[in-house]
N, CA, C, O and CB atoms as a CASP TS submission, in Angstrom:
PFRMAT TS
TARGET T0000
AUTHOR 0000-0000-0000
METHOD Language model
MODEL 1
PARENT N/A
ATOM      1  N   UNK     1      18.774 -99.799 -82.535  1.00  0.00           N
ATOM      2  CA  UNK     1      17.931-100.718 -81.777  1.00  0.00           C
ATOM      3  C   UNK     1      18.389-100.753 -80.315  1.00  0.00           C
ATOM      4  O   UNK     1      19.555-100.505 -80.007  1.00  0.00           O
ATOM      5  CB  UNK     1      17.973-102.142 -82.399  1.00  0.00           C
ATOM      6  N   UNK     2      17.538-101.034 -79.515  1.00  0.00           N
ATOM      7  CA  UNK     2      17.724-100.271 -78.235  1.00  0.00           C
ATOM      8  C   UNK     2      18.562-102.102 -77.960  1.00  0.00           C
ATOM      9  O   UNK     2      19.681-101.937 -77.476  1.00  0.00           O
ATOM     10  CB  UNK     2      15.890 -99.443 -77.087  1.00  0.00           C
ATOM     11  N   UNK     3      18.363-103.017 -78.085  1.00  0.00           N
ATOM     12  CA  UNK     3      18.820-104.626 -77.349  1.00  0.00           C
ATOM     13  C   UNK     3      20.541-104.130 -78.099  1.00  0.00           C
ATOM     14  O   UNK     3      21.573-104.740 -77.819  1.00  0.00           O
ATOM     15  CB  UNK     3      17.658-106.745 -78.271  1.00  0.00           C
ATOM     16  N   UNK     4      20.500-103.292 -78.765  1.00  0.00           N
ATOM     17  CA  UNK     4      22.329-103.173 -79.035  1.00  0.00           C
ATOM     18  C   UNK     4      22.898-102.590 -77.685  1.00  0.00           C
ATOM     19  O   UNK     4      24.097-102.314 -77.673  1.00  0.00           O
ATOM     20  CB  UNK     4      22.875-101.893 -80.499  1.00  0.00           C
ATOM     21  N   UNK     5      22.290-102.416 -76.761  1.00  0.00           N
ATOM     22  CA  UNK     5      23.416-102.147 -75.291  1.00  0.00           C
ATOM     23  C   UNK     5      23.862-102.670 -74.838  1.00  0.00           C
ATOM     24  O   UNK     5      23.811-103.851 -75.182  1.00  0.00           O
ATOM     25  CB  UNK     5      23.295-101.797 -74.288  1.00  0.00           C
ATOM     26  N   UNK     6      24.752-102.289 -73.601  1.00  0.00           N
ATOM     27  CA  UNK     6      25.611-102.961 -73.034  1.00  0.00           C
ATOM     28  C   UNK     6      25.257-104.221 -72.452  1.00  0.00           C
ATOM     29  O   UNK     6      24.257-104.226 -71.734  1.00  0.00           O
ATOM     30  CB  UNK     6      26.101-102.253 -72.256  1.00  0.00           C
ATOM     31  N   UNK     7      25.911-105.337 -72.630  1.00  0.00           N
ATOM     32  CA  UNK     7      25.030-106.666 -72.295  1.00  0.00           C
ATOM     33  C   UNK     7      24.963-106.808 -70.793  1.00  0.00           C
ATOM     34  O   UNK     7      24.025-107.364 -70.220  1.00  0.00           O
ATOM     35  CB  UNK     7      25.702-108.103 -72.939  1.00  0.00           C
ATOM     36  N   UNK     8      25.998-106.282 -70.190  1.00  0.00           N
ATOM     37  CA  UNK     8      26.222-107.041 -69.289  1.00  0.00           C
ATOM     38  C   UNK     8      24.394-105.912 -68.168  1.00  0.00           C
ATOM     39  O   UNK     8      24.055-106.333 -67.062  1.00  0.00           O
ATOM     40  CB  UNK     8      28.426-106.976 -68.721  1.00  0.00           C
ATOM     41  N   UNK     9      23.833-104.984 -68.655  1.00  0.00           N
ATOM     42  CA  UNK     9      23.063-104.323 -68.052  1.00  0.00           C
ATOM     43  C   UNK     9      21.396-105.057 -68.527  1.00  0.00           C
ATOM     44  O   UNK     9      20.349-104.727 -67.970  1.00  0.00           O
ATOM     45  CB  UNK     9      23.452-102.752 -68.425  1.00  0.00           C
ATOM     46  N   UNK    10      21.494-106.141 -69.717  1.00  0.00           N
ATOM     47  CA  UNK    10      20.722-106.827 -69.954  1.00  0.00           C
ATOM     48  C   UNK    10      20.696-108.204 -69.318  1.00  0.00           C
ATOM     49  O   UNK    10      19.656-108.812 -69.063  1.00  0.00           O
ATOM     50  CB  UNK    10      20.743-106.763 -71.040  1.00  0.00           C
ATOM     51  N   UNK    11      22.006-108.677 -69.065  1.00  0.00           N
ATOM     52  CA  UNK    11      21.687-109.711 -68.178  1.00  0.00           C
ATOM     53  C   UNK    11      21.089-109.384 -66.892  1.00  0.00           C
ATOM     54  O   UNK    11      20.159-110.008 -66.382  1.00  0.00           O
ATOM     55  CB  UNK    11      22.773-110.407 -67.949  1.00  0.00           C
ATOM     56  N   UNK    12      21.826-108.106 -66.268  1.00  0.00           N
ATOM     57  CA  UNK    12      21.178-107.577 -64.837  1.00  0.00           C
ATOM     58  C   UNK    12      19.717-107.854 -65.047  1.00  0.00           C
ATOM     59  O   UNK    12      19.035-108.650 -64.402  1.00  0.00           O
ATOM     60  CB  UNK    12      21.433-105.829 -64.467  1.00  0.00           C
ATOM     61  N   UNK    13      19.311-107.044 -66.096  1.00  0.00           N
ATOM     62  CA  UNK    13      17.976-106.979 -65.947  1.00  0.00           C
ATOM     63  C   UNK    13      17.080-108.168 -65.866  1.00  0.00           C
ATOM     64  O   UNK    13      16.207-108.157 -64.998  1.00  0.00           O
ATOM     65  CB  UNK    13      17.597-106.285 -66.865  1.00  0.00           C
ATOM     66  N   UNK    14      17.196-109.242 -66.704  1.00  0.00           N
ATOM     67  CA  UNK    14      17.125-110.756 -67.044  1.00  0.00           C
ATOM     68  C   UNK    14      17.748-111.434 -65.635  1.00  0.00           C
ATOM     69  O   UNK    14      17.329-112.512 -65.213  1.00  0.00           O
ATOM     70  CB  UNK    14      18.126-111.185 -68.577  1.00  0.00           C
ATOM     71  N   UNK    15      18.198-111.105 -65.349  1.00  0.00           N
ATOM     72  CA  UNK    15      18.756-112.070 -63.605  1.00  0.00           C
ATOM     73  C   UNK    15      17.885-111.627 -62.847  1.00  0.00           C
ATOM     74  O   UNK    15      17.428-112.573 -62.205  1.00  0.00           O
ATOM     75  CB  UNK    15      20.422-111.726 -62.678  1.00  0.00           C
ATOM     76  N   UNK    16      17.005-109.891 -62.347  1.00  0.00           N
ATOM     77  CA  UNK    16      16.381-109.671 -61.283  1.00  0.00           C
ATOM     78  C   UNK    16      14.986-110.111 -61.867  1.00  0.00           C
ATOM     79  O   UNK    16      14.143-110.508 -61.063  1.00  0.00           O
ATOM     80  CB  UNK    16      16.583-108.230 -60.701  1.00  0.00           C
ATOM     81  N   UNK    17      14.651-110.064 -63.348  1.00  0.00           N
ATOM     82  CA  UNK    17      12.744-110.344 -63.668  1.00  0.00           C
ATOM     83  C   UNK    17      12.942-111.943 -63.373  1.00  0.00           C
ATOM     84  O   UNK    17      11.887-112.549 -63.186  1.00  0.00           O
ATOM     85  CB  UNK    17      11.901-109.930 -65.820  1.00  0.00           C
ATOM     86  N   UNK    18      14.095-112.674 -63.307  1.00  0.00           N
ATOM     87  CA  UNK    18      13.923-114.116 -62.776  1.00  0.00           C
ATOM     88  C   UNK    18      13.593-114.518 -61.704  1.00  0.00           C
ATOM     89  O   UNK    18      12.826-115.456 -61.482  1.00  0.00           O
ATOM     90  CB  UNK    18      14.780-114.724 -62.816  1.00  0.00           C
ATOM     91  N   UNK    19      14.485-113.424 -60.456  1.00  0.00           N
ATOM     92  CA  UNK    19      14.255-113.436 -59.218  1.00  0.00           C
ATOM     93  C   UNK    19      12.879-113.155 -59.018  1.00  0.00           C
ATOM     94  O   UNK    19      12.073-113.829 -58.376  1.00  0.00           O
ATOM     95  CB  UNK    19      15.071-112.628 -58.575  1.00  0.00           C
ATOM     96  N   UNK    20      12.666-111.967 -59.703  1.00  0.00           N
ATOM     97  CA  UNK    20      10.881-111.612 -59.596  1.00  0.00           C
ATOM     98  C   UNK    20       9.541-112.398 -59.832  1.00  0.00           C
ATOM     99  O   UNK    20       8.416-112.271 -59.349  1.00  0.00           O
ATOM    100  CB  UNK    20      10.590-110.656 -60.503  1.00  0.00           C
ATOM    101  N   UNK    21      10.136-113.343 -60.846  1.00  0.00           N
ATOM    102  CA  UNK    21       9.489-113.974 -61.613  1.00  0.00           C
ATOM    103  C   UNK    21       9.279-115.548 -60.515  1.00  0.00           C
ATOM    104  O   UNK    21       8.229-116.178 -60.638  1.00  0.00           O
ATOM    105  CB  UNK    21      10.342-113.989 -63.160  1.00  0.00           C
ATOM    106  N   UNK    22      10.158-115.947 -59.693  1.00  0.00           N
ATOM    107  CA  UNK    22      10.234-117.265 -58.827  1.00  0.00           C
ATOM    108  C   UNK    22       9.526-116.558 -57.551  1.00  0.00           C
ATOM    109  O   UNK    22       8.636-117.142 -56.932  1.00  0.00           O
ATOM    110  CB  UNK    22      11.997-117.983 -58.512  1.00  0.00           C
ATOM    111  N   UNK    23      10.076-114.986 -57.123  1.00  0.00           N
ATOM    112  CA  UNK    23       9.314-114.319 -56.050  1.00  0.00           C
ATOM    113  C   UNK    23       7.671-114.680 -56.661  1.00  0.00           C
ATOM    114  O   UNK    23       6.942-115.496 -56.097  1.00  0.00           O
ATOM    115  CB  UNK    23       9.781-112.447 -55.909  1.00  0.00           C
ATOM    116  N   UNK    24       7.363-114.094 -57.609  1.00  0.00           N
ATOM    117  CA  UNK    24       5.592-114.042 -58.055  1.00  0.00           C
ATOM    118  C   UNK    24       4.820-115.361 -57.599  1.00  0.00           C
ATOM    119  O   UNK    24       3.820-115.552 -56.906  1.00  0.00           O
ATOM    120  CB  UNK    24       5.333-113.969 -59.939  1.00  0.00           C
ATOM    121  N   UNK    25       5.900-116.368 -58.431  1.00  0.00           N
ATOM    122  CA  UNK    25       5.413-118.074 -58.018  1.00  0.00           C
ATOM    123  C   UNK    25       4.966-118.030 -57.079  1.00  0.00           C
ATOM    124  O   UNK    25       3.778-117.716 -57.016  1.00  0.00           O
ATOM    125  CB  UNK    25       6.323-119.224 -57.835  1.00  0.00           C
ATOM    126  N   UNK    26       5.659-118.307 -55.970  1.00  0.00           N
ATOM    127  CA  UNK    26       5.141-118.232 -54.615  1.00  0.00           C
ATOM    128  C   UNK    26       4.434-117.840 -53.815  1.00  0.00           C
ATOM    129  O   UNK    26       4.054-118.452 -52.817  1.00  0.00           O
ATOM    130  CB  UNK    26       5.504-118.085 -54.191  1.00  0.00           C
ATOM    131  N   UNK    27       4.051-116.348 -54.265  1.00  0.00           N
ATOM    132  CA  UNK    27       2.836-115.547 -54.159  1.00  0.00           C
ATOM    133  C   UNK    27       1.904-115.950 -55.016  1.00  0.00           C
ATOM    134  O   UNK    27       0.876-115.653 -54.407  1.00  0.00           O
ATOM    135  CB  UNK    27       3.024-114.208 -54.357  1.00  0.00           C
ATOM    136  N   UNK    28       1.537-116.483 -56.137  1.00  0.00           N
ATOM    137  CA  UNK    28       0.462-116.960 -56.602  1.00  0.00           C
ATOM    138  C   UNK    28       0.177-118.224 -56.150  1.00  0.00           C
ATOM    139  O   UNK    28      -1.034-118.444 -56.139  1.00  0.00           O
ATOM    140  CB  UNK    28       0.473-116.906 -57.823  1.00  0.00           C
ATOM    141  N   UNK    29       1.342-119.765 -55.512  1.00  0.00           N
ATOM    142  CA  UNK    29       1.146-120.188 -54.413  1.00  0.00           C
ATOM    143  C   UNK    29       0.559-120.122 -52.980  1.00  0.00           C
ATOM    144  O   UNK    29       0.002-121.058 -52.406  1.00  0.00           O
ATOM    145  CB  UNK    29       1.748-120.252 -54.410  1.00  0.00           C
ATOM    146  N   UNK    30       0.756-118.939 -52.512  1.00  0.00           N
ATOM    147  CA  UNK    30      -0.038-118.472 -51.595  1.00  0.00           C
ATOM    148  C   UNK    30      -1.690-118.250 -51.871  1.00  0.00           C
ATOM    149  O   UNK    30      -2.723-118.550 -51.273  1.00  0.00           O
ATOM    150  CB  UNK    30       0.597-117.317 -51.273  1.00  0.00           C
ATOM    151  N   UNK    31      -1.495-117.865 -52.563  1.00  0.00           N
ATOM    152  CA  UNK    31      -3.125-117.113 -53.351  1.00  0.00           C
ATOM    153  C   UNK    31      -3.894-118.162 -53.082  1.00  0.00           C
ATOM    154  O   UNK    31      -4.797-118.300 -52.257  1.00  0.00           O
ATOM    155  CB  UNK    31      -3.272-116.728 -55.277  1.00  0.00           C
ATOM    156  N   UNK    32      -3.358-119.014 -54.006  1.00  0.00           N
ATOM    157  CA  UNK    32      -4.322-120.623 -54.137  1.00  0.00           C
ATOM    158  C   UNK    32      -4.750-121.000 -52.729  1.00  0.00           C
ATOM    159  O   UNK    32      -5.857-121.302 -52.285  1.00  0.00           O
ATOM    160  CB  UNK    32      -3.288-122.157 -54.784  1.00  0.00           C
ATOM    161  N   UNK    33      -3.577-120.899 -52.165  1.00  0.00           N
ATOM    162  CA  UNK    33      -4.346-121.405 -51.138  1.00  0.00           C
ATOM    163  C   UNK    33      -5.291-120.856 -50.024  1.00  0.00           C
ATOM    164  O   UNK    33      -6.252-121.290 -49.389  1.00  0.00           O
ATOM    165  CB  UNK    33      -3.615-121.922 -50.632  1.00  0.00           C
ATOM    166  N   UNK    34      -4.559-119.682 -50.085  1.00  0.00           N
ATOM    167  CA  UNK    34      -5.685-118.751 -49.260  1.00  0.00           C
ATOM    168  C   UNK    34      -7.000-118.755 -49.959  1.00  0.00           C
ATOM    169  O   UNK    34      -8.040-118.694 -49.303  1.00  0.00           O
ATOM    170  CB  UNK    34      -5.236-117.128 -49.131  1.00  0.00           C
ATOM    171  N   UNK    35      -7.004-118.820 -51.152  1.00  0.00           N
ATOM    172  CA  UNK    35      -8.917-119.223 -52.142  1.00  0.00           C
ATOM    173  C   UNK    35      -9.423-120.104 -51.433  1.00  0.00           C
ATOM    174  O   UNK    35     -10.428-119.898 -50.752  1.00  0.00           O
ATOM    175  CB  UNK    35      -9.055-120.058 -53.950  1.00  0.00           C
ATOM    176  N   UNK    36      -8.468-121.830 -51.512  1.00  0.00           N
ATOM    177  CA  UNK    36      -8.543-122.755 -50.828  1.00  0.00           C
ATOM    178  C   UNK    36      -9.708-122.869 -49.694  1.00  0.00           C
ATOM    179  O   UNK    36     -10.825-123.386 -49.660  1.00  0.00           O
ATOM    180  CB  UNK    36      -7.390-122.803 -50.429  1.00  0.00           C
ATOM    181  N   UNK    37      -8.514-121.780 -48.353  1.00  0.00           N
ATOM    182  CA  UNK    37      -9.065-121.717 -47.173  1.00  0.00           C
ATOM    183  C   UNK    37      -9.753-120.964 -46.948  1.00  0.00           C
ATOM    184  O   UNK    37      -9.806-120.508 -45.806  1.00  0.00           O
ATOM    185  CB  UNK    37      -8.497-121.688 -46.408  1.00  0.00           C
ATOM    186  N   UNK    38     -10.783-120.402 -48.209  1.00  0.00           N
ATOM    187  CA  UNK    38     -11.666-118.915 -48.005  1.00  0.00           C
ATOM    188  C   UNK    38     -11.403-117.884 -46.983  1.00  0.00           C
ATOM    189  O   UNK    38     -12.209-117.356 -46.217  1.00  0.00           O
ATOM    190  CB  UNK    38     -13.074-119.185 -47.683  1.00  0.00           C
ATOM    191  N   UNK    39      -9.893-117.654 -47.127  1.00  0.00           N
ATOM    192  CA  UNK    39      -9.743-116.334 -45.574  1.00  0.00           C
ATOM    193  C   UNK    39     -10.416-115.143 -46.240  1.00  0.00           C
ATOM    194  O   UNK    39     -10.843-114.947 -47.377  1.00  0.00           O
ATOM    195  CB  UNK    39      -7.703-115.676 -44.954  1.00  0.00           C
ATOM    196  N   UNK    40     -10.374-114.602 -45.408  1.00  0.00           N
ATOM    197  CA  UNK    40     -11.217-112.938 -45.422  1.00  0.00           C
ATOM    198  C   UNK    40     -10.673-111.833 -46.234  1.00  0.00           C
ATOM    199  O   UNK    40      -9.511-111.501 -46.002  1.00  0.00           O
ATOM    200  CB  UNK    40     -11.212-112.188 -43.921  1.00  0.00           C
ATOM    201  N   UNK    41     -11.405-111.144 -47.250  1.00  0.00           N
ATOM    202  CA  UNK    41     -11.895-110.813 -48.224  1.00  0.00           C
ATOM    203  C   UNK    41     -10.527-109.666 -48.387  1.00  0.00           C
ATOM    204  O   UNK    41      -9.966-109.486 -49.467  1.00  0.00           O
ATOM    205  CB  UNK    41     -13.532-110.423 -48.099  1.00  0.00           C
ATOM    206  N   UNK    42     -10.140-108.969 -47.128  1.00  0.00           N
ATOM    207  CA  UNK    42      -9.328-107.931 -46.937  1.00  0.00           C
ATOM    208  C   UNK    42      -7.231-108.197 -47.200  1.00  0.00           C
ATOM    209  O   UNK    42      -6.357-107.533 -47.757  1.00  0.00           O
ATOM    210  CB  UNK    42      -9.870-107.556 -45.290  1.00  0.00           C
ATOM    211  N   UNK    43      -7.262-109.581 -46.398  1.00  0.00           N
ATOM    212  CA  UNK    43      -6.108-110.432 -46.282  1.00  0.00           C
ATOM    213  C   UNK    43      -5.630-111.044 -47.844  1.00  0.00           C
ATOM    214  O   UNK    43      -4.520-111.103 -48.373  1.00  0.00           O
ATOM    215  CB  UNK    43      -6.527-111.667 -45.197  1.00  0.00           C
ATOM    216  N   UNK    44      -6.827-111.411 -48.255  1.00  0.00           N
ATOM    217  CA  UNK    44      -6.762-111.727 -49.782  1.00  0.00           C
ATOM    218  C   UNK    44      -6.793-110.992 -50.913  1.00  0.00           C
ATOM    219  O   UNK    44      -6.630-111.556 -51.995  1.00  0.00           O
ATOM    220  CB  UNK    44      -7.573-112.375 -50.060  1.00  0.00           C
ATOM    221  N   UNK    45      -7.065-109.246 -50.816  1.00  0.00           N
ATOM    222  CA  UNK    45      -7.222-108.354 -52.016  1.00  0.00           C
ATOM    223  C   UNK    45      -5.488-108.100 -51.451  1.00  0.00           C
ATOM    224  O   UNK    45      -4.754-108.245 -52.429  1.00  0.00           O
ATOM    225  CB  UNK    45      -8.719-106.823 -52.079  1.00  0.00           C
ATOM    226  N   UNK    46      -4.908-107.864 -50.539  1.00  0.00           N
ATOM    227  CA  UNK    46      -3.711-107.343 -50.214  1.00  0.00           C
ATOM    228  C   UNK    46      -2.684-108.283 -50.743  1.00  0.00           C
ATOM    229  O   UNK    46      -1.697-107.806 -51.304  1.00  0.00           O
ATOM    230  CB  UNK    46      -3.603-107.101 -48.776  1.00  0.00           C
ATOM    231  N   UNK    47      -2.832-109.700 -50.608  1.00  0.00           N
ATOM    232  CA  UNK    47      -2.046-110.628 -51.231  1.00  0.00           C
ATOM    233  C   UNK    47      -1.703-110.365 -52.452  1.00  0.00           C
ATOM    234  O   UNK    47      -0.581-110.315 -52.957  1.00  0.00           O
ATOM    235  CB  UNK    47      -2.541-111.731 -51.231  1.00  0.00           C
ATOM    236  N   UNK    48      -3.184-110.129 -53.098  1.00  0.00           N
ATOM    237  CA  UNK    48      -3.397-110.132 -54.869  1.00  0.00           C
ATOM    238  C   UNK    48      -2.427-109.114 -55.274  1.00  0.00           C
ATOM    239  O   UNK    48      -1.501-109.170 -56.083  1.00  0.00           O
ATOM    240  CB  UNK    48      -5.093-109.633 -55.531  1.00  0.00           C
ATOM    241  N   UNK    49      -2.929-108.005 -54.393  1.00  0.00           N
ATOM    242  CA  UNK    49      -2.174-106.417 -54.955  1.00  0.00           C
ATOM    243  C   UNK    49      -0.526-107.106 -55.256  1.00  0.00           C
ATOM    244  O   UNK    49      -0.030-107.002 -56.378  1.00  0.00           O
ATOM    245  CB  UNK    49      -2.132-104.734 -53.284  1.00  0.00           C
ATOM    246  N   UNK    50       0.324-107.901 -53.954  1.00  0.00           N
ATOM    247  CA  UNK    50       1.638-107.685 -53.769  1.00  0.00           C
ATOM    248  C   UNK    50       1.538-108.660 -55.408  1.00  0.00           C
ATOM    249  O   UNK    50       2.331-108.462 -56.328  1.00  0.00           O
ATOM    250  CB  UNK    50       2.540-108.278 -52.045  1.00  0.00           C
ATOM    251  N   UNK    51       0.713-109.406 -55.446  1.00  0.00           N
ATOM    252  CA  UNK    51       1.382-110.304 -56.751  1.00  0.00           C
ATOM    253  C   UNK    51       0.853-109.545 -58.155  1.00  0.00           C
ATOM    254  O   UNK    51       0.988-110.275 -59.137  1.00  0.00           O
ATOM    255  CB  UNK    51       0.737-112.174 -56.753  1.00  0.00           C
ATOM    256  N   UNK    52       0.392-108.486 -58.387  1.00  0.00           N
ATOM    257  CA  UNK    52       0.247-108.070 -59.565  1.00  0.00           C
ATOM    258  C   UNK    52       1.104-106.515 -59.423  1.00  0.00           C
ATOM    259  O   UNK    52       1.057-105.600 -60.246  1.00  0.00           O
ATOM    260  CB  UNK    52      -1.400-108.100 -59.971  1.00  0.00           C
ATOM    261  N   UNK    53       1.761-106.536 -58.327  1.00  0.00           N
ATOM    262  CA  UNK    53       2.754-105.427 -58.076  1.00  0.00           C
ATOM    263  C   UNK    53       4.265-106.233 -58.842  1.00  0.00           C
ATOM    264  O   UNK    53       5.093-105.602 -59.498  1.00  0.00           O
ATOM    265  CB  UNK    53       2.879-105.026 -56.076  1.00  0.00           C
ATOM    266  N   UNK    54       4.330-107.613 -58.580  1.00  0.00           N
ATOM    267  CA  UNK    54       5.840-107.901 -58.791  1.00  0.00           C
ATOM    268  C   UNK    54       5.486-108.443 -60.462  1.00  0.00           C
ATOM    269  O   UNK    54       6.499-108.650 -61.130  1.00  0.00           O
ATOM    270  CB  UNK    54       6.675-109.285 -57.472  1.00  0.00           C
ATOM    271  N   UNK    55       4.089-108.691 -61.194  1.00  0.00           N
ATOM    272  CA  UNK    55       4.083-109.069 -62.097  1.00  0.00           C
ATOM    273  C   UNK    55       4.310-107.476 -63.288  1.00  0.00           C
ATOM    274  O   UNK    55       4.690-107.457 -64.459  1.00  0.00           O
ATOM    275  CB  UNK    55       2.857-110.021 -62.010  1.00  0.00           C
ATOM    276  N   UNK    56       3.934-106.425 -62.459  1.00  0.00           N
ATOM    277  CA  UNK    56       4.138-105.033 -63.289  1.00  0.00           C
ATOM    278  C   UNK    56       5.715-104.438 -63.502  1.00  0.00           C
ATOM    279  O   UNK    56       6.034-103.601 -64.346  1.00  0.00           O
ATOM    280  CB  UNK    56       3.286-103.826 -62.437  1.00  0.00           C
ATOM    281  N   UNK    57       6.763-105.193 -62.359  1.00  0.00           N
ATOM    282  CA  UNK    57       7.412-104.915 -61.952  1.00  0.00           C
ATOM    283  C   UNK    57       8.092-105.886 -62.923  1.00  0.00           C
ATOM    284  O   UNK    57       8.769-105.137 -63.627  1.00  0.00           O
ATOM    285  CB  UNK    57       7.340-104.760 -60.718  1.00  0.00           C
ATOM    286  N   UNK    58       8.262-106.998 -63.298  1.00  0.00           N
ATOM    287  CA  UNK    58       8.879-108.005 -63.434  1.00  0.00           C
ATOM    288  C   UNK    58       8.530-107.822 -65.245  1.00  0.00           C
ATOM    289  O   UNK    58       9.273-108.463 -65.988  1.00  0.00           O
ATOM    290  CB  UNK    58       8.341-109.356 -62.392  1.00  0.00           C
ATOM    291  N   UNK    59       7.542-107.055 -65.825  1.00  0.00           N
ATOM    292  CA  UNK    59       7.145-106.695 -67.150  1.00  0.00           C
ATOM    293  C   UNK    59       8.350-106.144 -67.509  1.00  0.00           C
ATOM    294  O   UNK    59       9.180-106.366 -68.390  1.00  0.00           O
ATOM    295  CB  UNK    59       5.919-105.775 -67.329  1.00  0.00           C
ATOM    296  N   UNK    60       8.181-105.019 -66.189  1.00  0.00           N
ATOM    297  CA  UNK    60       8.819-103.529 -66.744  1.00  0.00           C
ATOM    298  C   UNK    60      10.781-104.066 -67.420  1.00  0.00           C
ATOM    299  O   UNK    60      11.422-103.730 -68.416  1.00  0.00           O
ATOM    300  CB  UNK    60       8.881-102.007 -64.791  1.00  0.00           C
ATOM    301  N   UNK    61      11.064-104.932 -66.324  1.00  0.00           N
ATOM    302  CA  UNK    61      12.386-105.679 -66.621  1.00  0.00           C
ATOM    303  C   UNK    61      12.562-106.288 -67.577  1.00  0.00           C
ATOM    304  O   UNK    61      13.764-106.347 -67.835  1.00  0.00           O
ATOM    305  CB  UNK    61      12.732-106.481 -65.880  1.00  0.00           C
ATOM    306  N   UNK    62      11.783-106.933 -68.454  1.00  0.00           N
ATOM    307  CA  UNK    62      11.860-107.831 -69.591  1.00  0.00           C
ATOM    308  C   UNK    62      11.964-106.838 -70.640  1.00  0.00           C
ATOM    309  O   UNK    62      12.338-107.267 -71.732  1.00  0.00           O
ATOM    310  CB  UNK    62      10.641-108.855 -69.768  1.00  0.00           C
ATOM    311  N   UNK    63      11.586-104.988 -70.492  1.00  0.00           N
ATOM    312  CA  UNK    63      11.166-104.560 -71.825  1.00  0.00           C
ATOM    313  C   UNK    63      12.656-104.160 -71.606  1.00  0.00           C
ATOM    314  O   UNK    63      12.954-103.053 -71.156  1.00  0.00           O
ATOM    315  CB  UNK    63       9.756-103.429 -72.231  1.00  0.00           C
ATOM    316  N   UNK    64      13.657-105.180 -71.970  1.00  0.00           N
ATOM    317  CA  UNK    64      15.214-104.800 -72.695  1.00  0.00           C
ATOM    318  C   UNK    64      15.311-103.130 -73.272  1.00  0.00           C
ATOM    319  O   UNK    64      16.342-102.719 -73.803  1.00  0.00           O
ATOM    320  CB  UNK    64      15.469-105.971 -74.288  1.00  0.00           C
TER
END
């Protein structure tokens, strides 16, 4: 079973999808509000991208 490795390379991993995971918050914070303030269409697909970039990113870390 692959979770029999070295732990201390599972906590790594589990410490940065946290960081990633409080980074995302904030960017989906942003989001809201830019919906909010209806900004322009271009400013807001680029936002989206960075937050479903750290949510692919932040997957990939959890798969122990």
């Amino acid at each position: 079973m692959q979770f029999a490795l070295d732990k201390s390379i599972t906590y790594t991993k589990l410490r940065t999808a946290y960081i990633l995971l409080k980074k995302t918050a904030v960017y989906h914070d942003k989001l809201l509000s830019l919906k909010k303030q209806k900004v322009y269409y271009a400013e807001f697909a680029q936002i989206k991208r960075f937050w479903q970039n750290y949510v692919k990113i932040t997957f990939y870390f959890f798969r122990i």
